[in-house]
C-alpha positions as CSV (number, residue, x, y, z in Angstrom):
1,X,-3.5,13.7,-1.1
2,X,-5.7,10.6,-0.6
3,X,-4.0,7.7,0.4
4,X,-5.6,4.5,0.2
5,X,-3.7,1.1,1.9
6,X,-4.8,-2.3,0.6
7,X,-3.5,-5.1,3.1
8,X,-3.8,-7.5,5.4
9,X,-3.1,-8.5,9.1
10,X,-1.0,-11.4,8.5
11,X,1.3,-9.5,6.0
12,X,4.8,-8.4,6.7
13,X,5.4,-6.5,3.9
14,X,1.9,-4.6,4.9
15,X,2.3,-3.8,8.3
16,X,6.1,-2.3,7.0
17,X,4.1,0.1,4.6
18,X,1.9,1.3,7.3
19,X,5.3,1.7,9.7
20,X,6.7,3.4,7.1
21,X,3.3,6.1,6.4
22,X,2.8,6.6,10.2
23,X,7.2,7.7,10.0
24,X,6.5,10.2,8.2
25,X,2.2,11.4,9.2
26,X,0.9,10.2,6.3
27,X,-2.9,10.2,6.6
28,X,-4.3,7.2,5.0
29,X,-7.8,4.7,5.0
30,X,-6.7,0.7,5.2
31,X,-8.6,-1.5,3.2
32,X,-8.5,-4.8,4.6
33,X,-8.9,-7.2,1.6
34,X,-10.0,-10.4,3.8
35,X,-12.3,-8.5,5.9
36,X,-13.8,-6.1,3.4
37,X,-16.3,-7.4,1.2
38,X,-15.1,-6.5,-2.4
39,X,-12.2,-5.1,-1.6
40,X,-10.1,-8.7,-2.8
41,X,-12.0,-8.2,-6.3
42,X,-11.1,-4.6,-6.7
43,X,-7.6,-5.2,-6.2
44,X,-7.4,-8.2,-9.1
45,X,-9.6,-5.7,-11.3
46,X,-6.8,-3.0,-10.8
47,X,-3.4,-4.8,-10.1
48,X,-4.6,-8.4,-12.0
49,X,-3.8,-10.3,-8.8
50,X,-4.4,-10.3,-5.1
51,X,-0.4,-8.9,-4.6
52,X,-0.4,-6.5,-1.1
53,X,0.6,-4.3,0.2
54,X,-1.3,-1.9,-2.2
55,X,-1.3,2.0,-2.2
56,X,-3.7,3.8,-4.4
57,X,-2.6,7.7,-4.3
58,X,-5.0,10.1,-5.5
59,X,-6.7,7.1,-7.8
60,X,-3.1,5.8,-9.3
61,X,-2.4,2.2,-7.6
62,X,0.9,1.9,-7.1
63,X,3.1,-1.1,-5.5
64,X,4.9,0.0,-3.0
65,X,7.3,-3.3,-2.5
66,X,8.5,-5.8,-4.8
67,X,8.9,-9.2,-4.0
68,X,12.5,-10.1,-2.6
69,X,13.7,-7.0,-2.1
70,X,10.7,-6.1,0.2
71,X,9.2,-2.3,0.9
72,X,10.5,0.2,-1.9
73,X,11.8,3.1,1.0
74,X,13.4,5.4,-2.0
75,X,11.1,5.1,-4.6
76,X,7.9,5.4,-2.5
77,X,9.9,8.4,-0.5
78,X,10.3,10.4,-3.7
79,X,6.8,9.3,-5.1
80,X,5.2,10.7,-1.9
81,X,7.3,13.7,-2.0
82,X,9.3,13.1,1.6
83,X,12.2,14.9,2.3
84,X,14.9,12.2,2.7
């Protein structure tokens, strides 16, 4: 599986995905979309807005929070196939 992260460093809701890959050994690349020229484009091209935390899993982008309720632990543990 290749996991790809799109974030930033002054985002809670990021740094709580990457807490929740490293959990559980996730290999994955961090894209940081204010440090990585293009990167802030390709996510509106693919998501239609600059929303992170961002994973893109074998070329699908998938949210992995939703705003209010915060990191999606369930639904990204089933999607990434974790034993609970």
């Amino acid at each position: 599986m290749e996991l790809l992260l799109y974030s930033a460093a002054w985002c809670r809701d990021c740094r709580e995905a990457k807490r929740f890959l490293e959990t559980h050994n996730i290999a994955y690349r961090e894209i940081d979309v204010e440090s990585t020229p293009g990167a802030a484009a390709e996510l509106i091209r693919n998501v239609g807005k600059r929303a992170i935390p961002q994973f893109v899993i074998d070329g699908e982008w998938v949210q992995p929070y939703k705003p209010g309720r915060g990191f999606l632990y369930e639904e990204m543990t089933e999607r990434l196939g974790l034993v609970r």
